[in-house]
C-alpha positions in Angstrom: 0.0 0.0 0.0 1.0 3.4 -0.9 1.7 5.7 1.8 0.9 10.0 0.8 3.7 12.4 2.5 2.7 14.9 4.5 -1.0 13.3 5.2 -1.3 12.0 8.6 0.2 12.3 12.2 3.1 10.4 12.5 2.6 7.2 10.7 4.2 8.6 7.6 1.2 9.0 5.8 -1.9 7.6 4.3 -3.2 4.4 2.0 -4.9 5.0 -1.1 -7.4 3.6 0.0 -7.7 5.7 2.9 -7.6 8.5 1.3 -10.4 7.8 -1.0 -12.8 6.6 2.0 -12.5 10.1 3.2 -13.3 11.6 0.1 -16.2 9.2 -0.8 -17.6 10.4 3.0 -16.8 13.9 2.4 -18.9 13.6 -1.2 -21.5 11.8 0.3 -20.9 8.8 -1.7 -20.1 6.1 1.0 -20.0 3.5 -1.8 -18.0 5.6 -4.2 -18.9 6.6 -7.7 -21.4 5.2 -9.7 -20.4 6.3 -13.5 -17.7 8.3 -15.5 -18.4 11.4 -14.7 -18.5 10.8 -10.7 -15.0 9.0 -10.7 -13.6 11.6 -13.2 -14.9 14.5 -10.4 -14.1 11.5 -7.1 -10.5 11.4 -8.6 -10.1 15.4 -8.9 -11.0 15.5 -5.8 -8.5 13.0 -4.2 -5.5 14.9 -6.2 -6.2 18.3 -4.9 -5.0 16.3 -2.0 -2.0 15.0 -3.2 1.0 18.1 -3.1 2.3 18.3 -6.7 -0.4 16.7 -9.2 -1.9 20.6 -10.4 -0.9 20.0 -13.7 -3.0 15.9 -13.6 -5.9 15.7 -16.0 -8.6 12.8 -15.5 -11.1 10.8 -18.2 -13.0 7.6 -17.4 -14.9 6.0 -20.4 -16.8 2.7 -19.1 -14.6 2.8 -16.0 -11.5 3.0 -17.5 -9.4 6.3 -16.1 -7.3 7.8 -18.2 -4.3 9.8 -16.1 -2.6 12.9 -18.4 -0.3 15.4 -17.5 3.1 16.2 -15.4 4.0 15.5 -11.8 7.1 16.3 -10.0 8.5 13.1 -9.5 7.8 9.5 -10.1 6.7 8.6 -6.9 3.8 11.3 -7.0 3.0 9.7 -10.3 2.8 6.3 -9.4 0.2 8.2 -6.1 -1.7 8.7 -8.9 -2.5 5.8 -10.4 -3.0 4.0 -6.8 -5.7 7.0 -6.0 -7.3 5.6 -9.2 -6.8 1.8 -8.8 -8.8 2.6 -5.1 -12.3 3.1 -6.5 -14.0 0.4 -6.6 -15.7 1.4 -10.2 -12.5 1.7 -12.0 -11.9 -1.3 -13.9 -8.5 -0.2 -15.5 -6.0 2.9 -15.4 -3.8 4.3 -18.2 -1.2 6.5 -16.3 0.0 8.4 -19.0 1.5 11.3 -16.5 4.8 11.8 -17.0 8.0 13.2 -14.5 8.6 16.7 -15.3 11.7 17.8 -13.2 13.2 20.9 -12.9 16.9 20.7 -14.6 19.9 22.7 -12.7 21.4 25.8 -14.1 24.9 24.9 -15.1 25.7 29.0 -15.5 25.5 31.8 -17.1 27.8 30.3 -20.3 25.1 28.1 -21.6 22.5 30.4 -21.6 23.6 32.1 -24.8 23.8 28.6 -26.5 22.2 27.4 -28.7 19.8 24.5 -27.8 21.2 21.1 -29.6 18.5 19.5 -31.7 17.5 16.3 -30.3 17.8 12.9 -32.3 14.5 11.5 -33.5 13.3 8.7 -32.6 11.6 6.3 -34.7 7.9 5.7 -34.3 7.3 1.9 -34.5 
């Protein structure tokens, strides 16, 4: 089970599944969501939660959620996809959110060259 940094006291944190209990009391929906829309809004709701996943889009088509976007790090990524995997509705999850981290100045130097072109890469 995944534990959430910075949620609860002391234990190091919170399960997914933890997390979406509250939320499914908080909503009113003690059994959680009952179609797309509702897990799409369930979901939104758990991840204004989670500390770094602003930038997290959600879809669900026939219980399937559909994770887009850029977290932080991978670990809040794969927080993600558990938060999703928790509701019992969801039938499948496509985590297709990806690690956007900040890269490190290496001085002033580089700033006035120009950016090397990337290889491309082949799509198969």
């Amino acid at each position: 089970m995944t534990a959430f940094p910075g949620f609860g006291v002391g234990t190091g944190g919170i399960t997914a599944q933890m997390l979406v209990g509250a939320i499914a009391m908080r909503r009113g929906q003690p059994l959680g969501p009952t179609n797309d829309q509702e897990v799409e809004d369930f979901i939104a709701d758990a991840l204004d939660l989670l500390p770094g996943t602003n930038d997290v889009e959600v879809r669900c088509e026939g219980g399937r959620a559909i994770l887009t976007g850029s977290v932080p790090h991978k670990r809040i990524k794969r927080d993600a996809g558990e938060i999703a995997w928790a509701i019992p509705s969801v039938n499948d999850v496509q985590n297709n959110v990806t690690i956007a981290t900040r890269r490190r100045s290496r001085g002033q130097g580089r700033e006035t060259e120009a950016p090397a072109t990337p290889p491309s890469r082949k799509q198969t």
